[in-house]
C-alpha positions in Angstrom: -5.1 -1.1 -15.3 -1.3 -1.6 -15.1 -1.1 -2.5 -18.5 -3.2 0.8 -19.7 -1.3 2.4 -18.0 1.9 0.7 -19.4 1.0 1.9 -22.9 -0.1 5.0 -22.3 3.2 6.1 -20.4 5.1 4.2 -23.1 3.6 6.9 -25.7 5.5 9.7 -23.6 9.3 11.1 -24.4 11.6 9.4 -21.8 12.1 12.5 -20.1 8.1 12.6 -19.7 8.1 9.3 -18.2 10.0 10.1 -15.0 7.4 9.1 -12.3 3.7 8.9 -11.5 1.6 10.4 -8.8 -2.2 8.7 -8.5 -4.7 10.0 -6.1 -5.7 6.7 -3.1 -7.7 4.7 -5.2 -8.2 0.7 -5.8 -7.3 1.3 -9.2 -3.4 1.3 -8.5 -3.3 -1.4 -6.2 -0.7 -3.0 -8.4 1.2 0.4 -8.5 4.6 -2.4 -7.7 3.8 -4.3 -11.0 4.1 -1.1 -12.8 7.1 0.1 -11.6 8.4 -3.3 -12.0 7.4 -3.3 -15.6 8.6 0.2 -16.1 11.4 1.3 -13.8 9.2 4.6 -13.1 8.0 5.1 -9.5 4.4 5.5 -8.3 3.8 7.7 -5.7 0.5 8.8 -3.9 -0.9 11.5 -2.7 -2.0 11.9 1.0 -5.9 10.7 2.3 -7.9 13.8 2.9 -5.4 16.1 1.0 -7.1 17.3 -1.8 -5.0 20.1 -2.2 -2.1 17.8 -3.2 -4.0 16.9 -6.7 -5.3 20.0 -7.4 -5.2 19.8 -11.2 -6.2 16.1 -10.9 -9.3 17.7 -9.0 -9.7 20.1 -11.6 -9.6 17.1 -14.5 -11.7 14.8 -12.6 -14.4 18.2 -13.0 -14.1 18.8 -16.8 -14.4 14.8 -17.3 -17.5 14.5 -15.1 -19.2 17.3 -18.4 -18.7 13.9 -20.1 -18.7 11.0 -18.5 -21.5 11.8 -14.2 -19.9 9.7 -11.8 -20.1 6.1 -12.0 -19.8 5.7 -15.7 -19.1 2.9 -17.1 -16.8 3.5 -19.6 -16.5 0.1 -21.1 -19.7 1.5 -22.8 -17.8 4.3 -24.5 -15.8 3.5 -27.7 -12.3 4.4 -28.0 -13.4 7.0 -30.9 -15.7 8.6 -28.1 -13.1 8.3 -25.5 -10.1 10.0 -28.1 -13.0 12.8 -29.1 -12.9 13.7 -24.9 -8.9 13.7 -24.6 -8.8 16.2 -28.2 -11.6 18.4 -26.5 -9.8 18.6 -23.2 -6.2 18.7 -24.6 -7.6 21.6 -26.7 -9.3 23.6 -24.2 -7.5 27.1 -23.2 -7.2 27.1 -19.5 -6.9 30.3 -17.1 -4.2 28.2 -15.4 -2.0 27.8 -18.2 -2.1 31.6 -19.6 -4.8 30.8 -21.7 -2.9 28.4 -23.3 -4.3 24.7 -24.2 -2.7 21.5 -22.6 -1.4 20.2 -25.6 0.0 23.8 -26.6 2.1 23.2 -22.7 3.1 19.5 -23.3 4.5 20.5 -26.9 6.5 23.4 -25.5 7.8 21.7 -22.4 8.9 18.2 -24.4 10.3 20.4 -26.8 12.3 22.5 -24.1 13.2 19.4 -22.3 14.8 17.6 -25.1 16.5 20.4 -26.5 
């Protein structure tokens, strides 16, 4: 996991890569690796405080029209996987003023390393 992660943070603008916030889960146990590897500090939310991950709540819903809980991913290519991350970066959300993800991420790197 620490290595996924690793790479996928290393694809990110360095003013992207500032920190991480992950939701209590066994998957980060080696959160202290990371930031070793990286420099960039983990932090978590609080048990019981689903309020404090709301757009992760709000992910974890749109991914579970793909993958029901308890998927096994390993059984997913990373062509099926990419397909999931296009449909999800392209899809307009009320929360963003209609706007898609990507369109946001484009506009805010821009913005931030103009």
């Amino acid at each position: 996991m620490v290595a996924a992660v690793t790479a996928a943070f290393q694809q990110l603008p360095p003013t992207m890569r500032r920190s991480l916030t992950w939701d209590r889960g066994v998957e980060m146990t080696r959160h202290t690796d990371f930031t070793a590897a990286t420099g960039i500090p983990v932090y978590f939310c609080d048990a019981y405080c689903p309020w404090q991950r709301g757009s992760n709540e709000n992910s974890n819903g749109l991914l579970r029209q793909y993958f029901p809980k308890k998927t096994d991913l390993s059984q997913h290519d990373d062509d099926h996987v990419q397909t999931v991350v296009n449909e999800l970066d392209t899809r307009p959300r009320q929360t963003l003023r209609w706007q898609t993800p990507h369109e946001v991420f484009q506009a805010n790197t821009v913005a931030m390393i103009a």
